[in-house]
N, C-alpha and C positions, 0 to 999 in steps of 0.2 A: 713304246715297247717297255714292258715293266724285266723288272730284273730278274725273272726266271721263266726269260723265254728262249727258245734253243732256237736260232737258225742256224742254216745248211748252207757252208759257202760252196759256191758253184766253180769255184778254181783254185789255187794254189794261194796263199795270203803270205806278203812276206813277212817271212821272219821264223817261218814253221819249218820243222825239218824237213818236208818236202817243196819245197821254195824253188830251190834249185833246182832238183830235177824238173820241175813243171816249165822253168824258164829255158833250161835246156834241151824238153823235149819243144815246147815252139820255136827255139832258136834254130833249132836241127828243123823242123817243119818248112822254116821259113829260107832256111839255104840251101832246102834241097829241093825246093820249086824254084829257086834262084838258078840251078844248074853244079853245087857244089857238092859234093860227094864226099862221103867221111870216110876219114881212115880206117883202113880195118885192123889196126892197131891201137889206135886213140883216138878213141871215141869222144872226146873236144875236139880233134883237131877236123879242119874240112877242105879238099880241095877244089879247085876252080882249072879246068882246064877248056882254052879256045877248041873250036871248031875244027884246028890239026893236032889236037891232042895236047896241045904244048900246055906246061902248066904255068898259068899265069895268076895264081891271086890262093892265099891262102888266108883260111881265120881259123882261130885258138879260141876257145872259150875256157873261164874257170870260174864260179858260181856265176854269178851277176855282168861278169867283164870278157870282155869280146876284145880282141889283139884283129886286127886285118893288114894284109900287104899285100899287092898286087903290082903289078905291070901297070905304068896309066897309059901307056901306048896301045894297051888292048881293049880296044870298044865295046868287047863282048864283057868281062868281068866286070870296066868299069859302070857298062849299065846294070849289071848285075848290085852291085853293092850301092 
């Protein structure tokens, strides 16, 4: 590749200002096919609730880091994460 040739990255590259939200948007992608639900207040945060509503497992995001806590007595969340 000589040095003035332009490619076109296909996703988010870390380090760029859009970095983060790219990782946030599939991090949300990927816990909400899991079964977890974001807050309609804070949008990092995401809940996990079993089969009788109870909530059992919750994750935080802030750029790149991912905080999670759950129940481990609950089969559903922990298969979940």
């Amino acid at each position: 590749m000589s040095p003035d040739t332009v490619v076109r990255a296909l996703g988010s590259i870390y380090g760029t200002k859009d970095a983060g939200r790219g990782f946030w948007l599939f991090l949300k992608e990927i816990l909400e096919e899991e079964g977890f639900t974001a807050s309609k207040l804070e949008h990092a945060l995401f809940f996990f609730h079993d089969s009788s509503g109870r909530l059992t497992g919750m994750a935080g995001s802030h750029v790149d880091d991912v905080l999670l806590g759950h129940d481990p007595s609950c089969p559903e969340v922990t298969a979940a994460i």
